[in-house]
C-alpha positions in Angstrom: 177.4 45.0 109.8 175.4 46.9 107.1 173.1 48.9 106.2 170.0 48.9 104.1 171.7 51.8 101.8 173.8 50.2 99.4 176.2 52.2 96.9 178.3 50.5 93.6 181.6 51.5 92.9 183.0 49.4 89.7 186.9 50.1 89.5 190.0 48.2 88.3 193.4 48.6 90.6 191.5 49.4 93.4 195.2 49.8 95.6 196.5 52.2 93.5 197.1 55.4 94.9 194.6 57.5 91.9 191.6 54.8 93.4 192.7 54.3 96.6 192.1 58.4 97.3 188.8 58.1 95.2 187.3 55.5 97.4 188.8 56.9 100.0 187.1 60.7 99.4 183.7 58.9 98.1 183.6 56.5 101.1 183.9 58.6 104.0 181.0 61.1 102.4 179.1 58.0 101.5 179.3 56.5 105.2 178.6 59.8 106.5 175.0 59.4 104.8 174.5 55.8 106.1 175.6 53.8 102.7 177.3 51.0 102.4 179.9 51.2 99.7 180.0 48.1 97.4 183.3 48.2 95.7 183.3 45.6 92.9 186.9 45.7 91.8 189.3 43.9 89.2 193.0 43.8 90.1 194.7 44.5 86.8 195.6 47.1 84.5 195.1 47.2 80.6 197.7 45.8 78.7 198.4 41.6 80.1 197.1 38.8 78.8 193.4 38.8 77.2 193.1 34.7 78.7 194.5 36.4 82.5 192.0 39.9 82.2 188.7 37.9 80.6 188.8 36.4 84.8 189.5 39.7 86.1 186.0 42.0 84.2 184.4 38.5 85.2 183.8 39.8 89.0 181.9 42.7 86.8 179.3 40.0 86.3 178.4 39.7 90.2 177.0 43.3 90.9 173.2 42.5 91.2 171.7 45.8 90.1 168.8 45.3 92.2 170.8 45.7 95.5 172.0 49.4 94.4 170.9 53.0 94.9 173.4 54.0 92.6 176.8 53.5 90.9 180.1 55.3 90.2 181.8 53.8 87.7 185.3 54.4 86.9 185.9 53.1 83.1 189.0 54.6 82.3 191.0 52.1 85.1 188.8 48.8 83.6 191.8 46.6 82.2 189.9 46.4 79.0 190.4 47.8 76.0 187.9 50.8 74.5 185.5 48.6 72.7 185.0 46.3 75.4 184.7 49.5 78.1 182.0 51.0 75.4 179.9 47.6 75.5 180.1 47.2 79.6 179.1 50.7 79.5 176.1 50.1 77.2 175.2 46.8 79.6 174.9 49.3 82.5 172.7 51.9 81.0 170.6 49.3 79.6 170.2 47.3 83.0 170.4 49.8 85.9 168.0 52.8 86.0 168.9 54.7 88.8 171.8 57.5 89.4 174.9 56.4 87.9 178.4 59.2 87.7 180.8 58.2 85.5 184.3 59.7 87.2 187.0 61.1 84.7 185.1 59.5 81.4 183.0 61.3 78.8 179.9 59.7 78.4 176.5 61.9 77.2 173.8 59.4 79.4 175.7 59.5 82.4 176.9 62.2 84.8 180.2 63.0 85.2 182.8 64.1 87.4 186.5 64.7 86.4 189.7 65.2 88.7 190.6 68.5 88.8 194.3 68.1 86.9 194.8 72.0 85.9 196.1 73.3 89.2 198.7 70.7 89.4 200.1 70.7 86.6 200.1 74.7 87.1 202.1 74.1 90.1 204.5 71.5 88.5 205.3 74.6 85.5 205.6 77.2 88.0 208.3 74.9 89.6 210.0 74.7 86.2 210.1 78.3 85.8 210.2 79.9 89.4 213.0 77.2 90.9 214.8 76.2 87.8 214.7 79.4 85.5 213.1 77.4 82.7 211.5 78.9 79.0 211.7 76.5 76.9 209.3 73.9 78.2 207.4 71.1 76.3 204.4 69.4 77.5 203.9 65.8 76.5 200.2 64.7 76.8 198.2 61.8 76.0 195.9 61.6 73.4 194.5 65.3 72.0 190.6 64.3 72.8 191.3 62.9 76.3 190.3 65.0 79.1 193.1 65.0 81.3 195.7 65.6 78.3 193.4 68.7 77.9 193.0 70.1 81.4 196.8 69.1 82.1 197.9 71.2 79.0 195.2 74.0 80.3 197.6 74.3 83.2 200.6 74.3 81.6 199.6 77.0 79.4 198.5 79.0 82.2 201.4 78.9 84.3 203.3 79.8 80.8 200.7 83.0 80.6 201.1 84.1 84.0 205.2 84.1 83.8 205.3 86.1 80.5 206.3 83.2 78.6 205.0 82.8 75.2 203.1 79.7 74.2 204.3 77.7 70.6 202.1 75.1 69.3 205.8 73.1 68.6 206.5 72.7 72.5 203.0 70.2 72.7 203.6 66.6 72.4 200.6 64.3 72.0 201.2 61.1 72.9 199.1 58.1 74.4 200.1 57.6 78.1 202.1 54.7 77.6 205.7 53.7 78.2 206.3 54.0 74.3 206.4 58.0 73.9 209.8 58.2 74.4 210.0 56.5 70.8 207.6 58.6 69.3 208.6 61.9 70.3 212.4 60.8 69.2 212.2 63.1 66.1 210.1 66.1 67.3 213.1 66.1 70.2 215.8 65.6 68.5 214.7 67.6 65.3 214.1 71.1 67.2 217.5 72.8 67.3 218.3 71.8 70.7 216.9 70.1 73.6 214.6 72.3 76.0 214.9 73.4 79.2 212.6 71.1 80.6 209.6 68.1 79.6 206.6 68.4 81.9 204.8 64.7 81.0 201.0 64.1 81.5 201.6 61.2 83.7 204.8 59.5 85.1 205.4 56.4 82.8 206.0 58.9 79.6 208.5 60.6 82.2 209.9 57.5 82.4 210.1 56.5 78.9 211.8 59.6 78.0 214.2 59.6 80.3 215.1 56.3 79.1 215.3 57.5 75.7 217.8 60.6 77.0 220.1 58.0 78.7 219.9 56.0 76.0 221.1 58.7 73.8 224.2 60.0 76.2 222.1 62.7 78.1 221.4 63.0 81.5 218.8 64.0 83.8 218.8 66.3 85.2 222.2 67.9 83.9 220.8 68.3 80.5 217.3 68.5 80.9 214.7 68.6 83.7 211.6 66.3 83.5 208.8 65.9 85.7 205.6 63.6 85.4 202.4 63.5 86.9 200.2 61.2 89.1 203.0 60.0 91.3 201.6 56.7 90.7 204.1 53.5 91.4 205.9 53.7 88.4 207.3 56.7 88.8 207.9 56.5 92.6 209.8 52.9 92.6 212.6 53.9 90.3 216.0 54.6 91.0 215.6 58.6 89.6 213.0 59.2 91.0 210.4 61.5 89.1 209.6 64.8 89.8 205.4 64.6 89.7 202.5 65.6 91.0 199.7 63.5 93.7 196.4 64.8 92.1 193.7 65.5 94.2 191.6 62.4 93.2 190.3 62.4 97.2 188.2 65.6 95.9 186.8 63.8 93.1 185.7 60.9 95.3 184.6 63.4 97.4 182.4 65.5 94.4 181.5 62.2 93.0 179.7 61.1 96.5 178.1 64.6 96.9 176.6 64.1 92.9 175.1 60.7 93.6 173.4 61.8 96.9 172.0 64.3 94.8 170.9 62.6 92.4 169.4 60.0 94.5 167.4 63.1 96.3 169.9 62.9 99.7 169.7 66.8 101.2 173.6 67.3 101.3 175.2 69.8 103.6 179.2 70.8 103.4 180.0 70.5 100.1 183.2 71.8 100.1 186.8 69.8 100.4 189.9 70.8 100.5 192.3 70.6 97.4 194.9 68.5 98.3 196.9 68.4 95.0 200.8 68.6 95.8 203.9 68.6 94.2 206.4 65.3 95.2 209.4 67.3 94.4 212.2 64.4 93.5 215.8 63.9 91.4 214.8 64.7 87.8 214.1 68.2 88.2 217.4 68.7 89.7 216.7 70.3 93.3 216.7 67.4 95.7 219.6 66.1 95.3 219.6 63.4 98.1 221.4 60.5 98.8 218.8 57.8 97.4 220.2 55.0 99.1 217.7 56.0 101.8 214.7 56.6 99.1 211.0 55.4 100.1 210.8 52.2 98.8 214.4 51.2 100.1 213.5 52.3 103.6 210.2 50.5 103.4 210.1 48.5 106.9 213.2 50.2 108.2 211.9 48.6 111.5 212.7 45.4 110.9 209.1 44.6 108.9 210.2 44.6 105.8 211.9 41.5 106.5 208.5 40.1 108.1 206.8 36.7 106.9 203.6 38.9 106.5 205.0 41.4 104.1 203.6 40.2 100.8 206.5 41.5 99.0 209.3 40.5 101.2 211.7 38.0 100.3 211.0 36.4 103.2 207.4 35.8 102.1 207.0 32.2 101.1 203.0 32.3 100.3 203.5 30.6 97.1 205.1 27.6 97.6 203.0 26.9 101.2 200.0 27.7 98.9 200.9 24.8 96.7 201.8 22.3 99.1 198.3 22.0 100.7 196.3 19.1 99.7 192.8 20.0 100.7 190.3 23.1 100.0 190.4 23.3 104.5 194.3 23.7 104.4 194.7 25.9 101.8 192.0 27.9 103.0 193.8 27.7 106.6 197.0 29.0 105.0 195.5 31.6 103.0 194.1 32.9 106.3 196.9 33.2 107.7 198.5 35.2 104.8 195.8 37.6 105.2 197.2 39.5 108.1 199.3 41.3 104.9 195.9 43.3 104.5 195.5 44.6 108.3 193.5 46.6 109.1 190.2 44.6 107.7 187.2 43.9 110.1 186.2 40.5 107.8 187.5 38.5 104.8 185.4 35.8 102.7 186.4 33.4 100.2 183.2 32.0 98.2 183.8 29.5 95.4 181.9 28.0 92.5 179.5 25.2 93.8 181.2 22.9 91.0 184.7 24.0 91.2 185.8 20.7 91.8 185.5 17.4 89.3 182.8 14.9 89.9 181.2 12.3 88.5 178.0 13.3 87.6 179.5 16.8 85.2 183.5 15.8 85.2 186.2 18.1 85.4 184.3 21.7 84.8 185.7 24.9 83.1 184.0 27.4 84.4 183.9 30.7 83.3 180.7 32.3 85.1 179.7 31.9 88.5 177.3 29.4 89.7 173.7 30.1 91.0 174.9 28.9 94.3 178.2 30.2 95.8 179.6 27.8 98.3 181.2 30.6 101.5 184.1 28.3 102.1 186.3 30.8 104.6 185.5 33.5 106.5 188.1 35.2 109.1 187.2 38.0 111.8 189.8 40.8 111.3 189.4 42.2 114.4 189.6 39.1 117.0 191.7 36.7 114.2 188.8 33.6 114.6 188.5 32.2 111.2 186.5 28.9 110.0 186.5 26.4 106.4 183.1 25.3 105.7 182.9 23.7 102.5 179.3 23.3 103.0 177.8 26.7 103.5 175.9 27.7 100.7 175.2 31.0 99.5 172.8 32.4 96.3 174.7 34.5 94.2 172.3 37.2 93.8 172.6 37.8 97.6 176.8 38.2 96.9 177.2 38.3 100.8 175.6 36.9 104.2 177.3 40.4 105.5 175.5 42.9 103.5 171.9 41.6 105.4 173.5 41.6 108.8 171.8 44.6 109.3 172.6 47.0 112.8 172.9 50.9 110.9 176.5 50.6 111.0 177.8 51.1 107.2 181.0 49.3 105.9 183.3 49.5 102.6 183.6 45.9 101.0 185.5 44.7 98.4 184.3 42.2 95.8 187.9 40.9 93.6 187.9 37.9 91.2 189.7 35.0 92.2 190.2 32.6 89.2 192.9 31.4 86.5 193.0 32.9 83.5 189.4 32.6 82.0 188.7 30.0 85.0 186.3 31.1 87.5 186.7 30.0 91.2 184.8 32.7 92.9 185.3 35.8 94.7 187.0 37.2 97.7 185.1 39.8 99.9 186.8 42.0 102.1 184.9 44.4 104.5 186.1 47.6 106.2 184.9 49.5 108.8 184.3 53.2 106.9 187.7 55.0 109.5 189.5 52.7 107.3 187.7 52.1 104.2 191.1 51.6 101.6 192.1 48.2 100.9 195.7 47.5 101.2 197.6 47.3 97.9 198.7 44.3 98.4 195.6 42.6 97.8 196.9 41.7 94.4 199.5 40.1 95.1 197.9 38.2 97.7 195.2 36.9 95.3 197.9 36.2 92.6 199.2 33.9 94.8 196.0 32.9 95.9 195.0 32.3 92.3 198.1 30.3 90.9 198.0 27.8 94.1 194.2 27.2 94.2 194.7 26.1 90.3 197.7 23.8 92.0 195.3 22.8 94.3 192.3 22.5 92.1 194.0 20.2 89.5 195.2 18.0 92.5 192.2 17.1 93.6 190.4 16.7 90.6 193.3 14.1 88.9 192.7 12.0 92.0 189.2 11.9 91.9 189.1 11.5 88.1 191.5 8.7 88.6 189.8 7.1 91.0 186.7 7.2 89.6 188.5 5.6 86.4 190.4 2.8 88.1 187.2 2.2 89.5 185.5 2.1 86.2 188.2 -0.2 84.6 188.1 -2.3 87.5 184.5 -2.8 86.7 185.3 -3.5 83.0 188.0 -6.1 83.9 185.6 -8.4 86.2 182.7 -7.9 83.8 184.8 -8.7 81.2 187.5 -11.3 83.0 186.8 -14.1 80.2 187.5 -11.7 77.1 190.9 -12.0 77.5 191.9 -9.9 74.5 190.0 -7.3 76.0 190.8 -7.5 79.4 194.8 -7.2 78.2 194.3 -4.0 76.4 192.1 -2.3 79.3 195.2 -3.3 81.4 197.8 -2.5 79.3 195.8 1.4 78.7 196.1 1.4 82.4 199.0 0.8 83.2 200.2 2.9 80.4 198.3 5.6 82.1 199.8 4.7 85.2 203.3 5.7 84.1 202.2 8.7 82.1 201.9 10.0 85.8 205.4 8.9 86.5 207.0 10.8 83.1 207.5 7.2 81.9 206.3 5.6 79.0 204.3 2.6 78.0 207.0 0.7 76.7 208.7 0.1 80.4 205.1 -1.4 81.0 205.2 -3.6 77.7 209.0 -4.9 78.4 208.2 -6.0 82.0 205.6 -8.2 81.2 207.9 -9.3 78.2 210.5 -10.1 80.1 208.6 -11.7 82.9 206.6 -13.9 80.3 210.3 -15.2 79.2 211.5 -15.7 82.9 208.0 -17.9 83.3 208.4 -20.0 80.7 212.0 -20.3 81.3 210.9 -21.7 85.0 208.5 -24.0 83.5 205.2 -22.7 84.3 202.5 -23.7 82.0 201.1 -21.4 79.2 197.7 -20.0 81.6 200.1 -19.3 84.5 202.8 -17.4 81.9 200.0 -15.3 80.8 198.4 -14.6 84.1 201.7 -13.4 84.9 202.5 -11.4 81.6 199.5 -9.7 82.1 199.1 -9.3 85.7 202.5 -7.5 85.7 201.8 -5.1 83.8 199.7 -3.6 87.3 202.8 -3.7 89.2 203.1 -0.2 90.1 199.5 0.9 89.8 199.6 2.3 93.4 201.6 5.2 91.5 198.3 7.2 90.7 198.0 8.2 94.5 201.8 9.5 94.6 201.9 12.9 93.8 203.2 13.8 90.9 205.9 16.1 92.5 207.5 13.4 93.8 207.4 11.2 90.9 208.5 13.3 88.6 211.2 14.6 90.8 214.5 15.1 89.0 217.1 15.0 92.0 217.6 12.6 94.9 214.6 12.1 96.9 214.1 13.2 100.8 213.7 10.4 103.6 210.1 11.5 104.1 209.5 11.4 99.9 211.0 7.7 99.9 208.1 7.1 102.3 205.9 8.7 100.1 207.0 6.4 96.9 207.0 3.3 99.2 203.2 3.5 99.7 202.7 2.8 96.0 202.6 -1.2 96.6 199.7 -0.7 99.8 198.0 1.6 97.8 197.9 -0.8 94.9 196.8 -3.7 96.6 194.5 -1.4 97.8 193.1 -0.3 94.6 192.9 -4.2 93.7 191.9 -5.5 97.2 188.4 -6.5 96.1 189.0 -7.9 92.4 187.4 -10.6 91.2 189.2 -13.1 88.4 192.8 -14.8 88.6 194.6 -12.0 86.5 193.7 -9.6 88.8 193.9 -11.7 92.2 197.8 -12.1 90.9 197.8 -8.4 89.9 197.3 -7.9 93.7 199.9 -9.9 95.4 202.6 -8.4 92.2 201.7 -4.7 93.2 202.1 -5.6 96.8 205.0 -7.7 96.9 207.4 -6.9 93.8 209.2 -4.2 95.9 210.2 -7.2 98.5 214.1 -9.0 98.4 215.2 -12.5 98.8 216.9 -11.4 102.4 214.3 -9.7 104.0 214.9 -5.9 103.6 212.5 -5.2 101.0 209.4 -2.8 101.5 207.2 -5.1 103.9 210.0 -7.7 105.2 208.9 -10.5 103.6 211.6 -12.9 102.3 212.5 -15.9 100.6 209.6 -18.2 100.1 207.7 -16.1 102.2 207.2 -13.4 98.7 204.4 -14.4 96.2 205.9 -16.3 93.4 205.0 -14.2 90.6 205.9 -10.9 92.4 210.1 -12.8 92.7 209.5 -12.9 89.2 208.0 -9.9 88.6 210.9 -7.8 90.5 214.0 -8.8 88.7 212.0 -7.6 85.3 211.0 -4.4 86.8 214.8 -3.6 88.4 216.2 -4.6 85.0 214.4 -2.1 82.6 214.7 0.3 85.0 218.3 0.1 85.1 218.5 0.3 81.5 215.7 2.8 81.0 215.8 6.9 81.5 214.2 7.9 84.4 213.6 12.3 85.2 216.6 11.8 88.0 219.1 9.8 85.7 220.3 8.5 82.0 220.0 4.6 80.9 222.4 2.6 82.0 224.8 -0.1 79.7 222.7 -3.4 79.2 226.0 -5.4 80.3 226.6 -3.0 83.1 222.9 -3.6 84.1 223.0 -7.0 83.6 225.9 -7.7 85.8 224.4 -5.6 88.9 221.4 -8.3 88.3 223.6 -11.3 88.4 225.7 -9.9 91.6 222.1 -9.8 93.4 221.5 -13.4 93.3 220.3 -14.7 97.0 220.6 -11.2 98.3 217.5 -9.4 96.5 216.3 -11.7 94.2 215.4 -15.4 94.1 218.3 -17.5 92.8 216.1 -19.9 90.8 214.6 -16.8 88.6 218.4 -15.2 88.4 219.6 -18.1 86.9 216.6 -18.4 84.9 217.7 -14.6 83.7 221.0 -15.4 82.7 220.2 -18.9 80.8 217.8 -16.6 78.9 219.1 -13.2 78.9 219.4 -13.6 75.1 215.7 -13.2 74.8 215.7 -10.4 77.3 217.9 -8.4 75.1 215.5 -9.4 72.3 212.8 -7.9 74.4 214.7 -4.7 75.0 215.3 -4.5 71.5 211.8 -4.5 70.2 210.3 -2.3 72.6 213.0 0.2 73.1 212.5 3.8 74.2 215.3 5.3 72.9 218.2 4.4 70.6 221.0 3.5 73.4 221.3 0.0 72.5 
């Protein structure tokens, strides 16, 4: 459903009410000319991580220039700092030639359109002095140069004008926008003889900072002073005192910002006019709406009963996080994530495309990708409207074409949304969404959604690519051990590596590895067996639990009692070993099979697979009194090392019942060499 009149809009945030009323006010003029608005946004604000915003600008990287007729940019909300917001902006005037409007941002090769902020903060003065009786007002901007601390303070001096009030040079505070101005107006407040009648701030989080610094101080709002903000963004309107402030008509400026570009791009336009909507939110901290706030907006939020719904992204009953991470395939999550989706209703389509190398293989390993691929693989796409959605981890897509939906051509234009979905500097892909132009703001909670999205897929991502990685090395030492099966040396440290790999995965160390084949050398010899067979055995048991790389590592690593249904899990280790060694060549590694199939099984019967007495594979009786021994005396994630005598009695009591008699009493004629052992290779200084 598109067009063949395409229209950027590069913004950061793009939920927040300031760009949710631009797009709103550029995309229903845009639509109205038969353009399809492009929105290409990132989903944070300046100030986190540099690692965390370096993925956000990357879904900057994806506009193909070509496909425009023009571009508004917004630079001011880019998460970026100055410098970097200076060099994107030199990237787009050297690479795109056509109309571009820079909105509320100074810069000399571009057009530009500001929000209209003088009448509002007029109006918010005039409040202060008409409803309140206040003189003495300060105004607390941002920085001098910047254009809205200018045309705010424009407004506040001409309310000040218009009620006879004098203006003084010592009432104007510049500051910088930021949550830190209560600090650095702490003096100049203080300092003056006398707080004033009232603060009108340039935005709502220096409100907020100053009313902290108040409080902090022993004054209250609004008892002692009145303070208002500006923007009514979030901040301001999500706090218990709620701030006096102003919504800015930033619908106009999407509106004037539309009506620029079509000129620009030679569009006749007709009704150029739009209606100021700037208001006033009239709240606690100027001191005339005194209500009772345990019915304020954002606790009433779903007073239906849907703020308790599954689908609410920021409901405590949400539980997209840990579903995310439980998936186990890119088709399940995928599913899931679908399914979380409905948090954005209304939204006519939703696409998830991913890097074509996401995901480890042999050929380029386990990839960091920070860029996105020449071919974009569309793994999900879900129909708003009807709810049919489909995983395809097949269907490619070029990157320069972004989206099969922009070419789907039937005159109909359509707002989409292009926002990064990555971790930290990794780059997955992108997420499209597309809505119909009656409802062309995305919800805000698309950030949260792909936070979630974002952490989980990593989950996922790092899942998948330790299997593969492991399988593909078991498979490669496999290789190694039958090429190599008469170099024994060799062949025992490429098994030893392994196995020591093997328990890496379980949070254990090497040395448990080392002492079970220790032990179960001393038990051989003890029994007689000649010196080949003791070092088959010392060496085959060191693959005992080998089956332990295809157990997650949630459930290995788990510190409390397993579940029934993650017992099963850990039971699978022996299969899954002899499955791994099913097709080895060479007598280490025949007995390496039978030991990681059978040393799980007991003298009577009730072991994993049922096997008992003479039944169970010689080695593998052999094998599980070593490995039940270090264990007990061993720290494990779910408990502390037990007393060697302690352990060593528990041994002796199973005799006939889980282990053979001939190897317990081969245990406790030798068990002076098995404290040896223990000795030697110890993990930690219990002994």
């Amino acid at each position: 459903m598109s067009t063949e009149k395409k229209i950027g809009v590069i913004i950061s945030m793009n939920g927040s009410p300031y760009q949710g009323n631009f797009i709103k006010g550029f995309s229903e003029k845009m639509t109205s000319y038969g353009y399809d608005v492009l929105v290409f946004s990132a989903l944070s604000k300046r100030g986190m991580g540099v690692r965390h915003i370096t993925g956000e600008m990357n879904i900057f990287s994806l506009i193909n220039y070509d496909m425009l007729d023009g571009i508004a940019v917004l630079p001011d909300t880019l998460p970026c700092e100055q410098k970097q917001i200076s060099e994107f902006l030199d990237n787009l005037y050297n690479n795109f030639k056509k109309p571009v409007v820079c909105v509320d941002y100074n810069d000399e090769r571009f057009s530009v359109v500001d929000t209209s902020d003088e009448s509002g903060m007029e109006m918010l003065t005039d409040h202060m002095i008409e409803e309140h009786g206040c003189c003495d007002i300060m105004y607390v901007g941002g920085a001098a140069s910047h254009s809205h601390t200018q045309m705010r303070e424009k407004g506040y001096r001409k309310s000040l004008e218009k009620h006879g009030i004098e203006f003084r040079q010592e009432n104007v505070f510049y500051g910088n926008f930021w949550y830190d101005t209560g600090e650095k107006i702490r003096d100049v407040l203080f300092n003056r003889g006398g707080l004033p009648d009232a603060i009108v701030c340039a935005n709502d989080p220096m409100a907020l900072s100053i009313i902290k610094l108040l409080e902090d101080e022993g004054y209250h709002v609004p008892d002692d002073v009145n303070i208002a903000g500006y923007d009514n963004e979030d901040d301001g309107s999500a706090v218990l005192e709620c701030v006096t402030s102003c919504i800015r008509d930033v619908y106009s400026t999407g509106f004037r910002t539309a009506v620029k570009l079509l000129e620009l791009m030679g569009e006749k336009v007709t009704d150029l006019s739009c209606e100021n909507r700037t208001r006033l939110v009239i709240e606690k901290t100027c001191g005339c709406f005194m209500k009772d706030y345990s019915k304020k907006k954002y606790q009433i939020k779903g007073s239906d009963g849907s703020f308790k719904r599954f689908d609410n992204i920021h409901s405590e009953y949400n539980f997209m996080q840990e579903d995310m991470i439980s998936n186990g395939t890119i088709e399940e999550y995928m599913f899931n994530a679908g399914w979380y989706m409905r948090c954005l209703d209304p939204f006519d389509s939703a696409s998830v495309f991913i890097n074509d190398n996401v995901f480890y293989s042999e050929e380029s390993g386990d990839n960091d990708i920070t860029d996105y691929t020449d071919d974009m693989i569309l793994v999900y796409n879900k129909n708003g409207i009807t709810g049919e959605h489909s995983a395809d981890e097949k269907h490619k897509v070029k990157r320069t074409d972004i989206s099969p939906e922009l070419f789907e051509y039937n005159g109909e234009p359509s707002v989409f949304y292009f926002v990064p979905f990555h971790y930290y500097e990794r780059c997955f892909g992108y997420v499209s969404l597309r809505f119909h132009k009656e409802n062309c703001v995305c919800n805000p909670a698309v950030t949260k959604l792909m936070r979630n999205m974002n952490i989980s897929f990593e989950s996922l991502r790092r899942f998948i690519n330790y299997r593969k990685s492991h399988e593909r090395a078991v498979k490669l030492y496999l290789e190694n051990i039958q090429l190599n099966n008469r170099l024994i040396a060799t062949q025992e440290q490429l098994i030893l590596s392994f196995a020591e790999l093997t328990e890496s995965k379980s949070g254990q160390t090497g040395k448990h590895v080392k002492r079970v084949s220790e032990y179960s050398r001393v038990l051989g010899e003890a029994l007689g067996m000649d010196k080949d067979q003791v070092e088959v055995l010392r060496m085959a048991s060191m693959m005992h639990d080998i089956g332990k790389l295809i157990i997650p590592v949630s459930i290995l690593e788990k510190p409390g009692k397993l579940t029934p249904e993650e017992f099963e899990v850990i039971k699978t280790h022996v299969t899954e070993g002899e499955r791994l060694l099913h097709n080895s060549t060479g007598e280490i590694l025949r007995a390496a099979r039978l030991i990681a199939l059978e040393h799980h099984e007991k003298w009577n019967g009730k072991g994993y697979l049922g096997k008992k007495g003479e039944e169970i594979d010689y080695n593998s009786t052999i094998v599980a009194v070593a490995d039940v021994y270090d264990a007990l005396v061993s720290k494990r994630s779910y408990k502390e090392p037990m007393d060697h005598e302690e352990a060593y009695k528990i041994i002796l009591g199973d005799r006939g019942e889980h282990f053979s008699p001939k190897v317990i009493d081969a245990f406790a004629a030798n068990y002076d060499k098995i404290l040896d052992v223990l000795k030697k290779h110890p993990d930690s200084a219990f002994l």
